[in-house]
C-alpha positions in Angstrom: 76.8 110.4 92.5 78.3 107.1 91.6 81.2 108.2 94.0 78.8 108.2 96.8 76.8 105.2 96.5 80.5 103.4 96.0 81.9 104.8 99.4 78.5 104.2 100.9 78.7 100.4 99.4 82.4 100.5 101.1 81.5 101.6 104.5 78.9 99.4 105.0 80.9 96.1 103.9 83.8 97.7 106.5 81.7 98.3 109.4 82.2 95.7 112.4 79.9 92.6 112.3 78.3 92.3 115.6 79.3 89.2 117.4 75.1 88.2 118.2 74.0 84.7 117.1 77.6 83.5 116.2 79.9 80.7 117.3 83.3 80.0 117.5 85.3 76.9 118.2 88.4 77.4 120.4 91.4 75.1 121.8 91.1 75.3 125.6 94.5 75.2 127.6 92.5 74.2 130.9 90.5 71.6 129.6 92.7 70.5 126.9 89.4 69.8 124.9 87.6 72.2 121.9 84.7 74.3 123.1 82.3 76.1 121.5 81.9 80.0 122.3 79.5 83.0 121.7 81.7 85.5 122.5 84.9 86.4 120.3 88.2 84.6 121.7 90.8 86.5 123.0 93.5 83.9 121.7 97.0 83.2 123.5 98.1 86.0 126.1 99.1 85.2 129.8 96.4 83.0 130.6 97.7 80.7 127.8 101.3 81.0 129.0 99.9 79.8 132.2 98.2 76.9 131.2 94.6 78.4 130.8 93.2 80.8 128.2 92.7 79.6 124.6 95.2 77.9 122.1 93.1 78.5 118.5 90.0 79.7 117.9 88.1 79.2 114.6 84.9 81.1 113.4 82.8 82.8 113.1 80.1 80.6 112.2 76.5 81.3 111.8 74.7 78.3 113.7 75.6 76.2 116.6 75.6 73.2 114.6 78.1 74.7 111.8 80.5 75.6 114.8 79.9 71.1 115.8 80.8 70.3 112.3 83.4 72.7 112.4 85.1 70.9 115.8 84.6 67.5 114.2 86.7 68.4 111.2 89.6 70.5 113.1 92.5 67.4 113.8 93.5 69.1 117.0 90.0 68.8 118.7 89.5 65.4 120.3 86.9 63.1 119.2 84.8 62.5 122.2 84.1 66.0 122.0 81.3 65.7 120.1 79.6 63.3 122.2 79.9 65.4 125.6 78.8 68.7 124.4 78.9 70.9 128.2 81.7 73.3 126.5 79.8 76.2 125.4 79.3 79.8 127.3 75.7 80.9 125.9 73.7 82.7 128.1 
């Protein structure tokens, strides 16, 4: 019995976390700025070799304004990001 409840315990801690109500911050190629994103980056590939597609990504976090402190701590994000905050896809 205690083998089941374990692999029970096990599956649900391995099971995919759905990506609903979570941010990410990612290095945009195109914009050369940090956005923030609801939708899990697809990071490098041949939209980054071409100059567009993401450079990093960081996350997940929980809440949109974990994701902003987030960006304001990562060194490769610009500053003014914070004050011009147009970079997010939620729909």
């Amino acid at each position: 019995m205690k083998r089941l409840m374990l692999a029970g315990a096990l599956m649900l801690t391995a099971a995919p976390v759905s990506a609903d109500g979570q941010y990410w911050v990612v290095g945009n190629n195109a914009t050369q700025r940090c956005d923030i994103v609801t939708s899990n980056p697809v990071i490098g590939g041949i939209a980054a070799d071409n100059g567009g597609g993401y450079w990093f990504g960081d996350g997940p976090y929980r809440s949109r304004d974990d994701a902003k402190l987030a960006r304001s701590t990562i060194s490769a994000c610009p500053k003014n990001d914070d004050e011009q905050d147009t970079s997010d896809n939620e729909k």
